[in-house]
N, C-alpha and C positions, 0 to 999 in steps of 0.2 A: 325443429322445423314444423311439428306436426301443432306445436302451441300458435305460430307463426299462422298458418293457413287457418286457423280458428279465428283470430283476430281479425284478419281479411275483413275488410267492408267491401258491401257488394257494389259494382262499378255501373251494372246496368237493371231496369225493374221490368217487369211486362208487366202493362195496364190488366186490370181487371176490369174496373168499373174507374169511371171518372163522373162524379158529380158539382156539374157546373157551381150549384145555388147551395153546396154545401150538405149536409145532412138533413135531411126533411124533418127528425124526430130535437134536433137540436135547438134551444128555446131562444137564440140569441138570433134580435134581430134580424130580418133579411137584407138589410139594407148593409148591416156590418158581420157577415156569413162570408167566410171564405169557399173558393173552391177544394175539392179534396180527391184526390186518386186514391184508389187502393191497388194496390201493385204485387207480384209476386218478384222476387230478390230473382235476379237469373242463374246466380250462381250459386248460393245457399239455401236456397226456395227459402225465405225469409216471409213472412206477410207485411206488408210496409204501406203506411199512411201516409200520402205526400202533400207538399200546398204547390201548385202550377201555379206558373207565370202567371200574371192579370190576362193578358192577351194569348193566352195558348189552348187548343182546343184538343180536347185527348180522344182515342178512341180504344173499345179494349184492344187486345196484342199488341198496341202497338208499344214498341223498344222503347226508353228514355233512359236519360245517362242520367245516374244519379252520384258519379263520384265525387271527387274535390276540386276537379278544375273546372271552368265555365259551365254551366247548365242552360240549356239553350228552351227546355219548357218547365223545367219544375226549379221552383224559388228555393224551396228547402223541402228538410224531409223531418216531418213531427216524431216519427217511432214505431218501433214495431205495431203490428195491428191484430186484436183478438180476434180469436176464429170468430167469436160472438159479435161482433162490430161488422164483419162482413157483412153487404146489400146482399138484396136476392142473384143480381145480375155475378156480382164480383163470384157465390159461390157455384154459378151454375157455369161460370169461363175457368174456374179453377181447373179443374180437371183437364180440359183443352189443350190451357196453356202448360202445363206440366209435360201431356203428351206433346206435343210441341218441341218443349225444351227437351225431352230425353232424345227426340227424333233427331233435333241438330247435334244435342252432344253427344252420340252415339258411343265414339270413341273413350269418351270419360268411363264410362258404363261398362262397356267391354272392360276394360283397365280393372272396373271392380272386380269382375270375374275371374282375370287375369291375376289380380294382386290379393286378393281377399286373404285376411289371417286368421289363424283362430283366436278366440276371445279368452277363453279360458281353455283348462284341458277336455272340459267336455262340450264344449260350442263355441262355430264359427261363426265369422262373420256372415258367411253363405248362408249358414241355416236362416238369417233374422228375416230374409227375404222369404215372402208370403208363398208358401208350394213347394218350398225346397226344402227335403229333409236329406238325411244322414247321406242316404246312396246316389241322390243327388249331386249331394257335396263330392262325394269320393268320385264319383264319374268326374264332375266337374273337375278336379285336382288332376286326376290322372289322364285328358286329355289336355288339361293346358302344361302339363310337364314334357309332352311329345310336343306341341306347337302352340305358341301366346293364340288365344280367340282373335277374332280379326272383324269380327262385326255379331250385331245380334242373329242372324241368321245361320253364320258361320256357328255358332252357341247349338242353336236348335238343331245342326246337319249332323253334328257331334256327341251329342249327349241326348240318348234315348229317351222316348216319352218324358220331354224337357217344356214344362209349363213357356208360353212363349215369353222368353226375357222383358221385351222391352213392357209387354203389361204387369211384368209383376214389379219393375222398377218402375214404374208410374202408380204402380198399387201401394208400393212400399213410402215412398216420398209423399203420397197423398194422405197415408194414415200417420206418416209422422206429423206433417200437417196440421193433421184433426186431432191430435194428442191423444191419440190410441196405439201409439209407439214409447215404452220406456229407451229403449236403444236410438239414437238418431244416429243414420250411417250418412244419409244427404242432407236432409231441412237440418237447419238452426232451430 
């Protein structure tokens, strides 16, 4: 099952930057220059390079369906996209929209706290999270074996001097991101 949820493609993207006229440093004509999104994946935080529709006008945040059935603004989807290919615009909305996405999936999030394993015999999945060591973890295990966490706040009410969740899981997705994470627990 767990091979299964790997293979997933992602269904939906949040704009970063959308460039009407194409890539400005790109040497092919402008008159035969496609348009191009850069998008973050919603549900694998993916970075993704898209071609929109001739007639579709994108803005950042906003949602677009990029799965298999109809696409109602993006034609196809070209491939992953380097951190290094990111505009200025798309790296300075990253962060944003990450905060964003952790804010709606909240529930997802808690679940990790909830379910987290260990890795090996000497580290958890909890420790890879930025701020959270050893006694951390152990608080963390032994209030969720009394009651499952039930939001981020509910997290902080329960476990003393508890760095606040939801920025270290926007810290943590942000550096797997930027490929300053060997362990990916959310990004692909």
């Amino acid at each position: 099952m767990e091979l299964q949820k790997l293979k997933k493609k992602e269904e939906y993207a949040i704009v970063l930057d959308f460039l009407p006229h194409g890539y400005p440093f790109d040497p092919t004509p402008s008159h035969r220059k496609t348009s191009i999104v850069q998008a973050l994946g919603k549900e694998r935080f993916v970075l993704l390079e898209l071609v929109p529709k001739k007639e579709a006008f994108l803005r950042p945040y906003q949602e677009v369906y990029i799965g298999e059935g109809k696409r109602d603004e993006i034609h196809h989807i070209i491939g992953k996209l380097d951190i290094e290919k990111l505009t200025a615009t798309a790296k300075s909305e990253l962060e944003f929209v990450i905060k964003d996405s952790v804010k709606k999936q909240e529930k997802r999030f808690v679940d990790f706290f909830n379910n987290a394993q260990p890795l090996t015999t000497r580290m958890h999945q909890l420790e890879l999270l930025p701020g959270l060591g050893k006694k951390h973890m152990w608080e963390i295990i032994e209030e969720r074996q009394h009651k499952p966490f039930e939001s981020f706040e509910d997290i902080k009410k329960r476990v003393r001097l508890m760095p606040d969740p939801e920025k270290i899981i926007v810290k943590r997705i942000t550096d797997e991101i930027l490929g300053k994470e060997k362990h990916k627990i959310f990004a692909e």
